[in-house]
N, C-alpha and C positions, 0 to 999 in steps of 0.2 A: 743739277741744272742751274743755270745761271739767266735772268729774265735779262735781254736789253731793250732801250730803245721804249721804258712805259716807267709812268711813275704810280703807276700801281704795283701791288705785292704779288697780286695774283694771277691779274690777266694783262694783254696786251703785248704789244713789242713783240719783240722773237725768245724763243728760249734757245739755250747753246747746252752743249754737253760737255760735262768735265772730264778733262781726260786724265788729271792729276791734280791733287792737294802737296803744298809741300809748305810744312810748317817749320818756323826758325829752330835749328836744334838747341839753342839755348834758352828757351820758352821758359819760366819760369810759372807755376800756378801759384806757388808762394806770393809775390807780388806784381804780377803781368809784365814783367822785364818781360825784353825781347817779344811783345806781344805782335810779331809780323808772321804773316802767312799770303801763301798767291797761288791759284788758280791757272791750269795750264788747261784750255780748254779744246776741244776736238776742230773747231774752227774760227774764223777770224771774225772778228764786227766789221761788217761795211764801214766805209770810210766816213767820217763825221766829225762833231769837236771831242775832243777830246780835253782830260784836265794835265796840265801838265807837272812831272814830280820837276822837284826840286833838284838845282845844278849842286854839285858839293856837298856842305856841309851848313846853306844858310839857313839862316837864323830868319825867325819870326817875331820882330820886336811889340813888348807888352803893350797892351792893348790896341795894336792891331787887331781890324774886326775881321772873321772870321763868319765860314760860313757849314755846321755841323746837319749833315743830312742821314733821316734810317725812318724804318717805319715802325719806330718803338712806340711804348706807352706814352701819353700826353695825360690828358687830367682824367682817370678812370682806369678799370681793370682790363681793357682791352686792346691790343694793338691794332694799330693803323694799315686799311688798307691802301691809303693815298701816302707817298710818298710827304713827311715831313721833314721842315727845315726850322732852322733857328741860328740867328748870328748871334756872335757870341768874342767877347774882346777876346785874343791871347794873356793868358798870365803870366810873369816872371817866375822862372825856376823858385826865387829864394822863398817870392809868398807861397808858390805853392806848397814847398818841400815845409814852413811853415804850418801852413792849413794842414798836412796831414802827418806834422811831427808825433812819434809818441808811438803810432798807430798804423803806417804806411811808411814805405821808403819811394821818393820818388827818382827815379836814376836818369842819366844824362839819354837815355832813350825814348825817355817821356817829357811831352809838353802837357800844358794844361790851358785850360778855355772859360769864362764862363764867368758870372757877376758875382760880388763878394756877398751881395743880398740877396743870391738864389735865383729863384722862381721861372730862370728860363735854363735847358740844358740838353743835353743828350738824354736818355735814358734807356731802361732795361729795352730790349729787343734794338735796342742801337746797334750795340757792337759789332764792329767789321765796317760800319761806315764811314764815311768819309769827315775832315776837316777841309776846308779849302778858303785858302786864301789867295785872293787877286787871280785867282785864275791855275794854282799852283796846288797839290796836294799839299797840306801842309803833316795831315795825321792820319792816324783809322782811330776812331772811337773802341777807347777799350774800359774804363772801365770807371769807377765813382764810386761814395760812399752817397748812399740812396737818391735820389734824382733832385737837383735843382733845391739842394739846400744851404743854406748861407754859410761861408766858408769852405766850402766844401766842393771845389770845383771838379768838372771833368777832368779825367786825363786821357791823353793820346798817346799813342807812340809813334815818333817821330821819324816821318820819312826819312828826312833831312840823313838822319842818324843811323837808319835801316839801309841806304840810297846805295852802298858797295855790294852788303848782301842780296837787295833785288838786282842788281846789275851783272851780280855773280850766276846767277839764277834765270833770268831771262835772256841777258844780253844789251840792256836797254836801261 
């Protein structure tokens, strides 16, 4: 089931039925490459705003702010029933693939987000949500070395870069 239309986890808005999962078949768990999946649901959202994905192949230049939404953990062992957010600069490939030399690879299907001194970010129970920038998908929250610690940013996978295979895929 998929909630819309509430920025809460549990209640509110409508709920829809899935009528299909279909996850990238080049999914890597080794290092979240290709971390894209999408939701073919049994009916339509009412008409509303929508975010809109990215035309081609553009780019999100570094620190552009950035707006990362889920209803993961915050400060404490519990996830959130109200819908959180947190803006958050874009990072440049080179820092990032820097920050996580040695230990991570990060590939031309990830972006990354988020301050060099930590303390604010996506975290666990995030993934699968959103990046958005200006009004634009920019990511889905996929993954991090522990939440919101210094050098150590978020990474996305990027629509920008996923943008053939969903078009392959929905039509759209």
């Amino acid at each position: 089931m998929v909630r819309a239309n509430s920025s809460f986890f549990n209640r509110g808005g409508k709920l829809h039925r899935v009528e299909r999962v279909i996850k990238h078949e080049l999914f890597s768990y080794e290092n979240g490459d290709y971390d894209f999946g999408l939701m073919k649901l049994k009916q339509r959202f009412r008409r509303g705003t929508y975010v809109k994905l990215p035309s081609g192949r553009r780019r999100f230049p570094p620190a552009e702010r950035c707006t990362a939404m889920g209803w993961g953990y915050t400060m404490g062992p519990a996830q959130r029933d109200q819908l959180q957010q947190v803006v958050l600069p874009i990072v440049s490939q080179k820092v990032c693939q820097k920050a996580y030399e040695g230990t991570d690879t990060i590939t031309a299907r990830m972006l990354c987000a988020g301050y060099a001194e930590g303390m604010r970010d996506a975290c666990d129970g995030d993934s699968g949500g959103p990046l958005i920038c200006r009004g634009i998908q920019a990511g889905v929250i996929s993954w991090a070395i522990g939440c919101a610690k210094p050098n150590k940013y978020g990474v996305y996978s990027s629509i920008a870069e996923g943008r053939e295979w969903i078009r392959n895929h929905t039509g759209i």
